[in-house]
C-alpha positions as MATLAB code, in Angstrom:
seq = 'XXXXXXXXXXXXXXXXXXXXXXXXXXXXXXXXXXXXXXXXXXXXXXXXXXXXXXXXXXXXXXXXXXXXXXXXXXXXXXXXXXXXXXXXXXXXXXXXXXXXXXXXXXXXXXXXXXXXXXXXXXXXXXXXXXXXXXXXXXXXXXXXXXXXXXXXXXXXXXXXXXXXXXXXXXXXXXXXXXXXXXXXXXXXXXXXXXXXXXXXXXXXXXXXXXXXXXXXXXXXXXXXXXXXXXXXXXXXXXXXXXXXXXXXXXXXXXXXXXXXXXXXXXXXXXXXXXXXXXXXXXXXXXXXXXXXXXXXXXXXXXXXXXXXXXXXXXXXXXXXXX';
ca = [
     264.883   79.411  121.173;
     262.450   77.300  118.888;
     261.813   78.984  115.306;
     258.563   79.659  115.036;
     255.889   78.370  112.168;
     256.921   81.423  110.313;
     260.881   82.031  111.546;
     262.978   80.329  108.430;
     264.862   77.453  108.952;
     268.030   76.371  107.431;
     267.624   73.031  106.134;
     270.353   70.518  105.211;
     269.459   67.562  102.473;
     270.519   64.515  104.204;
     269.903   62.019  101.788;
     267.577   61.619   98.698;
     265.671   58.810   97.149;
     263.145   58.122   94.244;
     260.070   56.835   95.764;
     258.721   56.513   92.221;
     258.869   57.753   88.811;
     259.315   61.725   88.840;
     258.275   61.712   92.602;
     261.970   62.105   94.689;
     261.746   62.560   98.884;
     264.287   64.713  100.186;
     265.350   63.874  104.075;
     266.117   67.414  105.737;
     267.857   67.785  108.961;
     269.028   71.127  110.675;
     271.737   72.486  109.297;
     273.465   73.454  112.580;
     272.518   69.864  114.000;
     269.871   69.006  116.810;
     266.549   69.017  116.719;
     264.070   70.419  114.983;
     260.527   72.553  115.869;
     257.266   69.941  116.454;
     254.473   69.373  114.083;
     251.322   67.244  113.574;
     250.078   65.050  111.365;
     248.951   66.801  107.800;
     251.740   69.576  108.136;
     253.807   71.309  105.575;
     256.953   73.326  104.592;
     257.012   76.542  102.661;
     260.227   77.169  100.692;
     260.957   79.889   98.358;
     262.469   78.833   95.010;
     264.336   81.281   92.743;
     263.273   80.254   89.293;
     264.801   79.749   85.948;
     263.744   83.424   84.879;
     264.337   85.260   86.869;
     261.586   85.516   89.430;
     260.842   83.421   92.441;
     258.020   81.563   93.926;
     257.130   79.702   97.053;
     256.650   76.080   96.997;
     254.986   73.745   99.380;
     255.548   69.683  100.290;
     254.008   67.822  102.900;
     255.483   66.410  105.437;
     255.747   62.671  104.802;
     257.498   61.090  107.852;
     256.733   60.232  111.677;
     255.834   63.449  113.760;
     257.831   61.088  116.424;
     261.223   61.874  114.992;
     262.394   64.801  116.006;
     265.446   65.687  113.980;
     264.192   64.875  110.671;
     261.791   65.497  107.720;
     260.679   63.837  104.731;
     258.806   65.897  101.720;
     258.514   64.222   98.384;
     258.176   66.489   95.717;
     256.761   65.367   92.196;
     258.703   67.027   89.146;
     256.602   68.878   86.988;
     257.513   69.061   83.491;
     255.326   71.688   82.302;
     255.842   73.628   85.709;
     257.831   77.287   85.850;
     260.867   75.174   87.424;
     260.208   75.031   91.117;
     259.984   71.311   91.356;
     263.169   71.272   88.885;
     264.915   73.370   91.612;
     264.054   70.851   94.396;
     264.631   67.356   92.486;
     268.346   69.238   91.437;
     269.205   69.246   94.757;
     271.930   67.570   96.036;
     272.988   65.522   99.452;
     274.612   68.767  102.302;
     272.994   71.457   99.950;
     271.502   73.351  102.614;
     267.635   75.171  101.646;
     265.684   77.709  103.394;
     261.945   76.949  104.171;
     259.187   78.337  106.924;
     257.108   76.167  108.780;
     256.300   73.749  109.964;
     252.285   74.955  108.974;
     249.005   72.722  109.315;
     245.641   73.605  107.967;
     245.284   70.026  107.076;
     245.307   68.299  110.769;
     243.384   65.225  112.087;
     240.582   66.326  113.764;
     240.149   65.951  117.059;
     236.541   64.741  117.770;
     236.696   61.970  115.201;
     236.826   58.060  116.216;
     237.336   56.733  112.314;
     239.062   58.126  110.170;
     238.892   57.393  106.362;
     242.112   58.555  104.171;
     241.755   59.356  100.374;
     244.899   59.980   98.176;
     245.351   60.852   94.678;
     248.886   60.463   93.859;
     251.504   63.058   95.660;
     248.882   63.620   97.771;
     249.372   60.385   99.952;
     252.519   62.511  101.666;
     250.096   63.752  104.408;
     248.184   61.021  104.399;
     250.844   58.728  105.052;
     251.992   61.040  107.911;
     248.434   60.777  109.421;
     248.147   56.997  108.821;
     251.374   56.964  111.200;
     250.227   59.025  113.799;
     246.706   57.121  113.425;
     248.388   53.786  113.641;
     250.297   54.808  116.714;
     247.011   55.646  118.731;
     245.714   52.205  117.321;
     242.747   54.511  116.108;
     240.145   53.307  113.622;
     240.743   54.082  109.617;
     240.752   53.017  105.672;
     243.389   54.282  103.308;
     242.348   54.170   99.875;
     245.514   55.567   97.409;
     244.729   55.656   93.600;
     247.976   56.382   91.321;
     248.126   56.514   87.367;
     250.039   52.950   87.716;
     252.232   50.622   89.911;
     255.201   52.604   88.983;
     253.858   56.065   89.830;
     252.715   55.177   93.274;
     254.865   56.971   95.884;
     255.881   55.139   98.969;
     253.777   51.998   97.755;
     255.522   49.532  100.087;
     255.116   52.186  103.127;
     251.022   53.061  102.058;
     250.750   48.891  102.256;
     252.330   48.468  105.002;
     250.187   50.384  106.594;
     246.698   48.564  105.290;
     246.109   50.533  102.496;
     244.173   49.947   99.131;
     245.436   50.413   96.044;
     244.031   51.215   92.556;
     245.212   52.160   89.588;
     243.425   54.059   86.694;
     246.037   54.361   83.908;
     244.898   57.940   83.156;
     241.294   57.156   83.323;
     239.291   58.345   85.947;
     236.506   55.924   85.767;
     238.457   52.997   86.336;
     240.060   53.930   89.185;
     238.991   54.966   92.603;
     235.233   53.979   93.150;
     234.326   57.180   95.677;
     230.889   56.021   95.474;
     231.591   52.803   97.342;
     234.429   53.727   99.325;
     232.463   57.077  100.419;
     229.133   54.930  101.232;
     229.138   54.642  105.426;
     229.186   58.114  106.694;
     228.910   58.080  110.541;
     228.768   60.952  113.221;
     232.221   60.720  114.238;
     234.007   59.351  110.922;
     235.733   62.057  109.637;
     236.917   62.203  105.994;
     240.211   63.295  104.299;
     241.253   63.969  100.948;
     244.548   64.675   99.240;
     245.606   64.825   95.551;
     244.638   66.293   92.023;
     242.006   69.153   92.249;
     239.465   67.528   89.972;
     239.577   64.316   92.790;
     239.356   66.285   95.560;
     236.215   68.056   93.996;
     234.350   64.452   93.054;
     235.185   63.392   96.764;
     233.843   66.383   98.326;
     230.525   66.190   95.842;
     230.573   62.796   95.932;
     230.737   62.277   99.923;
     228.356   65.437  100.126;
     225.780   63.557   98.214;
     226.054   60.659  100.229;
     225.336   62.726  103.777;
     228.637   63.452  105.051;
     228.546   66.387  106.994;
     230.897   69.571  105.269;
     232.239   69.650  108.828;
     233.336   66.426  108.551;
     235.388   66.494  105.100;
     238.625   67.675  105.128;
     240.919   68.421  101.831;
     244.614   69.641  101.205;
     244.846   71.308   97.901;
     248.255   73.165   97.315;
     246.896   74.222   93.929;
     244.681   77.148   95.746;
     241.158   76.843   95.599;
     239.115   73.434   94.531;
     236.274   74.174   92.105;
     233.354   72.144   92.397;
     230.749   71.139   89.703;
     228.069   73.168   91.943;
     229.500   76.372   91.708;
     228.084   79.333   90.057;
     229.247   82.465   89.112;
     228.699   85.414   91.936;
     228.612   88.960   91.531;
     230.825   90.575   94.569;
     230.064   94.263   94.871;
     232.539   96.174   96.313;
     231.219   98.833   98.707;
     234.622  100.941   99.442;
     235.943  100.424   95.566;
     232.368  101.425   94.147;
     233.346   98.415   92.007;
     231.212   95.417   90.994;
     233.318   92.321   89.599;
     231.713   89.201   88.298;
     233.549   85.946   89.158;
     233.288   82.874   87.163;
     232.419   79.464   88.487;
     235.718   78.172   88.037;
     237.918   81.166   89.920;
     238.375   82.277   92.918;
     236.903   85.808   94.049;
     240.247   86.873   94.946;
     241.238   85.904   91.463;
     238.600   87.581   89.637;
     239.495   90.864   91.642;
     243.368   90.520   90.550;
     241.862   89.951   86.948;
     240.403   93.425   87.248;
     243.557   94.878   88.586;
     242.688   95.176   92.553;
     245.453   94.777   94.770;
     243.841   93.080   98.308;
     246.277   91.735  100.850;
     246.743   88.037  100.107;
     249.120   85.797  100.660;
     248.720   81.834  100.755;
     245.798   81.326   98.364;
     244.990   78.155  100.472;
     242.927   79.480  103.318;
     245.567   79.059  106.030;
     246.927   82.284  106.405;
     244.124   84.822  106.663;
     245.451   88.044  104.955;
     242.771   87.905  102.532;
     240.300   88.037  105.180;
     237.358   90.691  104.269;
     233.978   91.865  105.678;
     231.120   90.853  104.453;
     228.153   93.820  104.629;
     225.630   91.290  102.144;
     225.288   87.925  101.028;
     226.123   84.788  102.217;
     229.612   83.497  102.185;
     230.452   79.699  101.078;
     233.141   79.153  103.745;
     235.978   76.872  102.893;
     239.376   78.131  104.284;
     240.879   76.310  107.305;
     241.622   79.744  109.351;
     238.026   81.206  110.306;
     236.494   80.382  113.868;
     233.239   78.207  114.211;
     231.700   81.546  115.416;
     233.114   83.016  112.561;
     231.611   80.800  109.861;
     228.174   81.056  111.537;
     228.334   84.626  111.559;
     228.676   84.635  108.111;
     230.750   88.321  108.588;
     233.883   87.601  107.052;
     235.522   85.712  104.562;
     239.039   84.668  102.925;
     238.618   85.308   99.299;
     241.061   83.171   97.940;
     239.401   80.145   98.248;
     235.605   80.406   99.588;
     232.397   81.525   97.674;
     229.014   82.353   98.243;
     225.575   80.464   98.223;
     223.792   83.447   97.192;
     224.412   84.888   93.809;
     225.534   88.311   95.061;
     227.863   89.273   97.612;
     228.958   93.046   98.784;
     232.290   93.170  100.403;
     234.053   96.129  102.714;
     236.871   96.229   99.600;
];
């Protein structure tokens, strides 16, 4: 039988590389041999990590390679220094070490109704892009890559991103003289769709940015594995809550279901991406800022429901069955 998106797998390392400096990709076959369970463009693993201290987390990496090849997969993971030790965990890894991760999960696919596509990457975040520039490439379908990395030597899979037709920039720490959004955002069309990966302030200036310029919401798409993208539009919002007879005032740059953790609420939660759903909550006033990648079209124009961990609300109050 298949594992399912959420059945773990047993993962051996196959072979490791540096694709650039701090950034290593890890090649993970089955650990009992043969093949291994489908997945799309834009997907990822989850992989719990037992950390330095005692605790453990759960980590997640793109999938980097061809959807094509069955028996393998390709996550690069980017050390960080000033992390809790997850990445530390996954670059000390070693070739036959065998892992344990869950997936594979996509709320970051290609959508479906678009004829061009146009691929933004900040940094680590090419991984799914370059997966989707694969699968794009092999439908001959219509796109731009644009990939922006500190410097030459901190661009992951450079040769591969090229290879593929690509533009590169590089900004040497400073925003401003790197990726020109305004230009490269500047032809929005009915069935061009837009994607963004990389560092949550980028993502944010592309999805203001592209907004601005008349792209449709519909029509932008982000990955963000560092939970929920703030934008400089946000406001605070006061979210009553009707079962809790509690009233909790969220700040522009949190999440609601952060601000209720602040104040010591326990909701179900689990992802804190928008992909999973267990944060899902009525809404009985208000109007929600929807921008998970789990709720129906039905359910977004309803306006009902919402996942807390990473949408808002375009009214300044908002009363929720909690």
């Amino acid at each position: 039988m298949t594992p399912g998106p959420t059945d773990p797998l047993s993962l051996r390392v196959a072979a490791i590389r540096d694709v650039a400096d701090g950034i290593r990709a890890l090649v993970l076959v089955a650990a009992g041999g043969g093949s291994l369970p489908v997945y799309e463009a834009g997907a990822h693993l989850r992989f719990p990590i037992a950390l330095p201290d005692g605790t453990s987390c759960v980590r997640e990496y793109s999938i980097a390679g061809d959807p094509r090849e069955r028996e393998r997969y390709e996550i690069a993971v980017l050390h960080d220094r000033g992390g809790r030790g997850g990445s530390a965990r996954m670059h000390a890894l070693r070739v036959d070490d065998v892992v344990v991760a869950s997936g594979p999960l996509n709320a970051f696919p290609i959508a479906a109704e678009a004829d061009d596509h146009l691929l933004v990457a900040g940094g680590i975040g090419i991984t799914p892009l370059l997966c989707m520039a694969r699968t794009l490439k092999a439908r001959d379908a219509t796109m731009a890559i644009h990939y922006v990395a500190r410097s030459p030597a901190r661009m992951a899979y450079r040769e591969e991103a090229e290879a593929l037709g690509a533009r590169l920039y590089f900004d040497e720490g400073d925003a401003s003289r790197g990726l020109p959004l305004s230009t490269v955002l500047a032809s929005p069309g009915p069935n061009r769709h837009l994607y963004v990966c990389g560092p949550a302030p980028m993502i944010a200036a592309a999805i203001e940015t592209a907004t601005a310029l008349g792209w449709s919401r519909s029509q932008i798409h982000h990955e963000s594995f560092g939970g929920a993208v703030a934008l400089a539009s946000d406001r605070p919002v006061r979210v009553h809550l009707k079962a809790s007879r509690r009233t909790v005032d969220v700040a522009a740059d949190e999440s609601i279901l952060d601000a209720l953790l602040r104040e010591g609420l326990d909701p179900l939660h689990d992802c804190r991406r928008g992909e999973c759903g267990l944060c899902m909550t009525d809404v009985l006033d208000g109007v929600p800022d929807h921008r998970d990648h789990v709720l129906s079209a039905r359910e977004r124009d309803g306006g009902r429901v919402i996942c807390t961990c990473v949408s808002r609300a375009l009214t300044p109050e908002l009363t929720l069955d909690l």
